[in-house]
C-alpha positions as CSV (number, residue, x, y, z in Angstrom):
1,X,9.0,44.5,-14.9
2,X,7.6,41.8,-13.0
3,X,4.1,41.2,-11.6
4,X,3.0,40.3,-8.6
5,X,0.5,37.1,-8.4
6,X,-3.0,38.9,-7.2
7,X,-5.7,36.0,-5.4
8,X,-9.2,36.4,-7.0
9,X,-12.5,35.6,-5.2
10,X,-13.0,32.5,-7.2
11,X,-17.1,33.6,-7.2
12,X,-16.3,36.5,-9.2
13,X,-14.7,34.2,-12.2
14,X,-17.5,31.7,-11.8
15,X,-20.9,33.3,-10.0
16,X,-22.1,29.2,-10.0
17,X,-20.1,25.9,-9.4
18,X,-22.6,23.3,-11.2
19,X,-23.7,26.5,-14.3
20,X,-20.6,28.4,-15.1
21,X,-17.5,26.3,-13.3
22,X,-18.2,22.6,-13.4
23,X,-19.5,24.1,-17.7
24,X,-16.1,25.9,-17.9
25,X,-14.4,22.4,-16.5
26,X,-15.5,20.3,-19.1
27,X,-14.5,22.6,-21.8
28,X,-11.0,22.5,-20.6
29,X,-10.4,19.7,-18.7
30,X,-6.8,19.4,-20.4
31,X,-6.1,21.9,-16.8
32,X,-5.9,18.9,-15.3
33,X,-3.7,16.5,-17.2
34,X,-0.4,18.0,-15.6
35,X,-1.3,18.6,-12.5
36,X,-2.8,14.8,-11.4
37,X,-0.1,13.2,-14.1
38,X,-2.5,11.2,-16.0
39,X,-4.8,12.2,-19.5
40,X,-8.4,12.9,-19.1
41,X,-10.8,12.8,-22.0
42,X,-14.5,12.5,-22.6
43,X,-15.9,14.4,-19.9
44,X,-19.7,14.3,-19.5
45,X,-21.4,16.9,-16.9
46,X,-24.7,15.9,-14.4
47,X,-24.4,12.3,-14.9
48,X,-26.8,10.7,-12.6
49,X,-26.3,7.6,-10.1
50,X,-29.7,7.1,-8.8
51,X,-30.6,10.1,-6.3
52,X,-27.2,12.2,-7.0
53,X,-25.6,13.9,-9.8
54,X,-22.2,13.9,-10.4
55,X,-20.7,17.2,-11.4
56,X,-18.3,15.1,-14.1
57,X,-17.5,12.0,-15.4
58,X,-15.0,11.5,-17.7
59,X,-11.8,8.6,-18.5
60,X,-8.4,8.2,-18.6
61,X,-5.8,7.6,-21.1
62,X,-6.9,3.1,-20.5
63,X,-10.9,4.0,-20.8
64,X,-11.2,4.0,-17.2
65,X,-13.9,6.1,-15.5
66,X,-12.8,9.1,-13.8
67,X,-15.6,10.9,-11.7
68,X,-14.9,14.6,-10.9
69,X,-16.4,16.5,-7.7
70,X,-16.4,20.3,-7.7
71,X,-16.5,22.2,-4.6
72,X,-15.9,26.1,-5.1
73,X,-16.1,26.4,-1.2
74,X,-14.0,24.3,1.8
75,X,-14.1,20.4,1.8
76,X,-16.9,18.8,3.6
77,X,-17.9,15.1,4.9
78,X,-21.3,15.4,2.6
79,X,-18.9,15.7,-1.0
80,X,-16.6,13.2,0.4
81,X,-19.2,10.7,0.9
82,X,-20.7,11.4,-2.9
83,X,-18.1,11.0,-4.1
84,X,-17.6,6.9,-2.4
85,X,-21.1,6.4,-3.8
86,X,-19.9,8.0,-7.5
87,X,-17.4,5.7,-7.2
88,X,-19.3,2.6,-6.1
89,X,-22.0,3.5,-8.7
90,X,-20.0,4.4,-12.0
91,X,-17.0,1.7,-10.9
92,X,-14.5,4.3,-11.5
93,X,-11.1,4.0,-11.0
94,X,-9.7,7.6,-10.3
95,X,-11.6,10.3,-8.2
96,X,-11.0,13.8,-8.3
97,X,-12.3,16.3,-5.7
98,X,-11.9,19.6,-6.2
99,X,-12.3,22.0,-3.4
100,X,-11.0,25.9,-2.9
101,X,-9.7,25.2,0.8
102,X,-9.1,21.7,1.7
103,X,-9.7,21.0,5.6
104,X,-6.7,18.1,7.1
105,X,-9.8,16.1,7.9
106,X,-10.1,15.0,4.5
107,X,-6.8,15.5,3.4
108,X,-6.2,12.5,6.0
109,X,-9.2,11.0,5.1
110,X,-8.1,11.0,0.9
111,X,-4.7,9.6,2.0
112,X,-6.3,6.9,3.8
113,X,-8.1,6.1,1.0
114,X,-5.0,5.7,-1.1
115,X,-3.6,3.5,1.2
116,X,-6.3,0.5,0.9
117,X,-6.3,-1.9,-1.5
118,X,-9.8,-0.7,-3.0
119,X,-7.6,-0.6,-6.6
120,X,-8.9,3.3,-7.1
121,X,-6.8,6.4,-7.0
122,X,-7.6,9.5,-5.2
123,X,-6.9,13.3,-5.3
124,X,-7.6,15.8,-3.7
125,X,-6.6,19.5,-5.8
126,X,-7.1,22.8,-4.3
127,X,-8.6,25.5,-7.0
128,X,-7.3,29.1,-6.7
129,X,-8.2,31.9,-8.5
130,X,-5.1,34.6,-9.7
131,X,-4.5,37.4,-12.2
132,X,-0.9,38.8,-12.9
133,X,-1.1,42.9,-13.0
134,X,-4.2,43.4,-15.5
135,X,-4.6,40.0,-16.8
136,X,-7.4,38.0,-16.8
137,X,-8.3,36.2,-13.8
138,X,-6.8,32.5,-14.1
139,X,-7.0,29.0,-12.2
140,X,-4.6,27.9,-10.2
141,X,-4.5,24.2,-9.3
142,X,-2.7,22.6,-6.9
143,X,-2.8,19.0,-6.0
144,X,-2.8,17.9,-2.1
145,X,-3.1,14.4,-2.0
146,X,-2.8,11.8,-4.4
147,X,-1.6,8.4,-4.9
148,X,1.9,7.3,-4.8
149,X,3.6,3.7,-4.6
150,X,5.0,4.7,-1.5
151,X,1.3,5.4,-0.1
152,X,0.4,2.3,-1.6
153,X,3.3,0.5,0.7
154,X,2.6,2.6,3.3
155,X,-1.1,1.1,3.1
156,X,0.1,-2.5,2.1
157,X,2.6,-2.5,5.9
158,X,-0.8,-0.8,7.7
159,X,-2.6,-4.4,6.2
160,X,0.5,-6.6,8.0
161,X,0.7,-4.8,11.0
162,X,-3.2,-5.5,11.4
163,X,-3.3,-8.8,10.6
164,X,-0.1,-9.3,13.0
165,X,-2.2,-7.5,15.7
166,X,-5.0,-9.8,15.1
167,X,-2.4,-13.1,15.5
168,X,-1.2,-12.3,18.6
169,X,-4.3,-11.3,20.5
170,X,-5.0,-14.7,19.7
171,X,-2.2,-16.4,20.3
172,X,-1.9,-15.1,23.7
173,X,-5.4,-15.4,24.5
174,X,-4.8,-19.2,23.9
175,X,-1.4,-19.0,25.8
176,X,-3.3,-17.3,29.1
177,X,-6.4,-20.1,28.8
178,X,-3.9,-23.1,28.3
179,X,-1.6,-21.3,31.3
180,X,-4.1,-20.9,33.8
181,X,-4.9,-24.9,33.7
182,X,-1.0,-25.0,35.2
183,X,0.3,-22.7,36.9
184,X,-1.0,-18.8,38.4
185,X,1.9,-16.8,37.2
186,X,-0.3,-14.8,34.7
187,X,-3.5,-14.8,35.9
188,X,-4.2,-11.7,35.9
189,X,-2.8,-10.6,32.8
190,X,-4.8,-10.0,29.8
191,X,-4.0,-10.6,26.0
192,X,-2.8,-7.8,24.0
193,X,-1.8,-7.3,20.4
194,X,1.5,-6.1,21.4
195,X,4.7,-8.9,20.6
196,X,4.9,-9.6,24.9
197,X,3.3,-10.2,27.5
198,X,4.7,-9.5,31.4
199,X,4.2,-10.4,35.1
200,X,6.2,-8.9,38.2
201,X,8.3,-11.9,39.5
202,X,7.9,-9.8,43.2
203,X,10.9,-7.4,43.0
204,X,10.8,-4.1,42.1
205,X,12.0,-4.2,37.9
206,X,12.0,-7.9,37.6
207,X,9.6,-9.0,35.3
208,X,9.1,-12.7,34.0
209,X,8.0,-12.2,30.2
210,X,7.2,-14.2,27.0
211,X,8.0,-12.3,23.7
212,X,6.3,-13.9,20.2
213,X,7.5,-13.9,16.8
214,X,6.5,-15.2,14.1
215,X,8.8,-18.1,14.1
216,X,9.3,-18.6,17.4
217,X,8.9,-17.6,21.3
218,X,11.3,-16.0,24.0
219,X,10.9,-16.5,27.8
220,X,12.9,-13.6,29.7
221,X,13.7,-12.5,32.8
222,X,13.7,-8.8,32.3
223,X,15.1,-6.5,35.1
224,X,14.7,-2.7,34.5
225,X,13.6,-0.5,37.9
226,X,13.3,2.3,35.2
227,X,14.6,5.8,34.8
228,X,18.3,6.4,36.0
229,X,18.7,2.5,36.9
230,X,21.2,0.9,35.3
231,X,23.6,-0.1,38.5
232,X,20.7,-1.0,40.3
233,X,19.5,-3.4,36.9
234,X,23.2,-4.5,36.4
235,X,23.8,-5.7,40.4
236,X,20.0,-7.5,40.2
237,X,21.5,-9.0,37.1
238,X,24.8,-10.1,38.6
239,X,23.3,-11.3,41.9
240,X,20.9,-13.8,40.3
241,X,23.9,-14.8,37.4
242,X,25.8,-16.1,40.2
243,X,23.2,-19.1,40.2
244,X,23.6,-19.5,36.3
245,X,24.4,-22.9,36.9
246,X,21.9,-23.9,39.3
247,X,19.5,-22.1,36.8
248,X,20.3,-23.4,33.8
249,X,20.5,-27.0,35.5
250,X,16.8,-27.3,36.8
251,X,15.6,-25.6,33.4
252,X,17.8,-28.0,31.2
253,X,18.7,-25.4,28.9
254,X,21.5,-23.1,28.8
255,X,19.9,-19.0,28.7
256,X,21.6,-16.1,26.9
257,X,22.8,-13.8,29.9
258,X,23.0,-10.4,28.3
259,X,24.2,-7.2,30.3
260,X,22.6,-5.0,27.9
261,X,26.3,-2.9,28.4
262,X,25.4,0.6,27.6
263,X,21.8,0.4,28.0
264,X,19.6,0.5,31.2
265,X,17.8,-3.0,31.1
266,X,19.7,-6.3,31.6
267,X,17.5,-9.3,30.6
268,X,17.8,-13.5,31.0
269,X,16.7,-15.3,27.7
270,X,15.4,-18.4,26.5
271,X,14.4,-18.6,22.9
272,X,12.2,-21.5,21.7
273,X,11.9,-22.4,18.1
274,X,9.2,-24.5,18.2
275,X,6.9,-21.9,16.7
276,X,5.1,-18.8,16.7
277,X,2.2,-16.4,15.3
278,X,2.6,-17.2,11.5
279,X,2.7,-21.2,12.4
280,X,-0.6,-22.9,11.7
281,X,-3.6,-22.2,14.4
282,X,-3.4,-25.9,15.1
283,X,-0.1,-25.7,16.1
284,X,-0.5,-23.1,18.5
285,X,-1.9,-25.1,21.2
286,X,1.3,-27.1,21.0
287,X,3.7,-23.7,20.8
288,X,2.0,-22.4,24.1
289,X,2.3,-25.4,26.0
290,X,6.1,-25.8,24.9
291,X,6.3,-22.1,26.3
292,X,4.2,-22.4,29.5
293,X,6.2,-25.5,30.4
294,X,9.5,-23.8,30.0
295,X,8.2,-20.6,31.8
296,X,7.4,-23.1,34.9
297,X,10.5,-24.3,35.0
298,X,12.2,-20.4,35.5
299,X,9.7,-19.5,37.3
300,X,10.8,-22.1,39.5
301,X,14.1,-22.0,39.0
302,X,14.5,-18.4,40.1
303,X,11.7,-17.7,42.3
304,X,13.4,-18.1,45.5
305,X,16.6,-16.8,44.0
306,X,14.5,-13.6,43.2
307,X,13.0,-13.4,46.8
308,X,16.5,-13.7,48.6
309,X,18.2,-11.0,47.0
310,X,15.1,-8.6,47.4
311,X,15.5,-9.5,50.8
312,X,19.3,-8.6,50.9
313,X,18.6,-5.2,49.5
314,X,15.5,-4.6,51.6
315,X,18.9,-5.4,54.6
316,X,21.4,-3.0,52.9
């Protein structure tokens, strides 16, 4: 015959957290080997870290601390910030937090955690109470969150990203200042983290653009009216294309012309490669004014192109 699994009110196993659950804990805290993957050994209850007690601190299989937080009750920001100070104060290594219902709040937060590069691993478990038919009531324990290499990468790309962010915003706020001493283009654009910056070159979908890498930058002509546009892109495209020459001639470069076949935006590139975000901030200065003097010379290049087909559509 087989039993069905019966939830227990985990207060009628243990009437107290710190008397009868956090004593019953240390007596067994082999309960927890399998489930966070790792040997625990040496627990102590109540140690104290100045005004706070906590419930149990114990090591792992290398003699690292390990600080335990017991919480017969839902998750809440008050245990999650004891146990940063537990951590701070006995320089653990692993943190365990052991709740009965955890809220996503601090799931989120506990995976966050994991992700940094504070060299400590979290977990959050979830503590159920169960008998089987007339058994005695057991613990289940579940664990929610804990630490993985792929968090860790996870949290290592979140670090790049960041600091790429923080590159560009800087980059182009030294671009717009150095651009605004030559020409008006982009004056009222502001620096962004985002890899491009854009201005309308005065037709509807027509966009003069610079787009940074870390190696280099791109000057485009981008043409995309939006949604459902692609013949209208594609004839923009063609109309100012029958200048290529002319183009290419007062710019003194020849521009990668791309269609974009089978997608709605058609663009006109110049790629530079004297530079870009990852190049030392004392090259920058030199990078932008490369770009901006390039950007001048399409500007003025196409301009009045631009301006007469828009006024050949405005005819039609």
């Amino acid at each position: 015959m087989i039993e069905k699994i019966i939830r227990v009110n985990l207060r009628d196993i243990w009437k107290h957290e710190a008397t009868d659950f956090t004593v019953w804990l240390t007596d067994n805290i082999d309960v927890l080997n399998e489930v966070v993957g790792f040997e625990i050994s040496n627990p102590e209850r109540e140690q104290t870290t100045g005004n706070f007690n906590v419930d149990i601190k114990a090591e792992d299989e290398s003699g690292n601390t390990v600080i335990i937080e017991n919480q017969l009750e839902k998750s809440n920001h008050d245990h999650l910030g004891k146990i940063i100070t537990y951590l701070a104060a006995f320089e653990a290594k692993k943190a365990i937090w052991i709740v009965s219902e955890p809220r996503q709040e601090h799931v989120s937060a506990i995976n966050w955690l994991n992700e940094g590069e504070n060299n400590c691993d979290f977990y959050l478990l979830k503590i159920e109470g169960i008998k089987i038919g007339d058994s005695n009531p057991a613990p289940l324990i579940t664990k929610i969150v804990g630490p993985s290499v792929e968090t860790k990468q996870i949290g290592k790309i979140k670090k790049e990203d960041s600091e790429r962010h923080k590159l560009r915003l800087k980059f182009w706020t030294k671009l717009l200042e150095i651009a605004k001493t030559k020409h008006s283009l982009f004056n009222g654009i502001s620096p962004t983290k985002d890899p491009w910056i854009s201005t309308s070159a005065g037709m509807r979908g027509v966009s003069y653009v610079y787009w940074l890498a870390k190696d280099g930058v791109r000057l485009e002509i981008r043409i995309d009216a939006g949604k459902d546009s692609e013949e209208h892109n594609l004839k923009v495209f063609n109309a100012i294309k029958e200048y290529k020459n002319e183009i290419e001639s007062t710019i003194g470069e020849k521009l990668n012309w791309d269609e974009a076949e089978g997608n709605r935006m058609c663009a006109i590139r110049l790629q530079l490669k004297d530079g870009g975000y990852r190049n030392s901030k004392n090259e920058w200065e030199s990078i932008a004014n490369k770009a901006i003097d390039k950007m001048i010379l399409l500007e003025n290049a196409t301009k009045n192109i631009i301006k007469k087909i828009k006024r050949l559509q405005q005819k039609l």
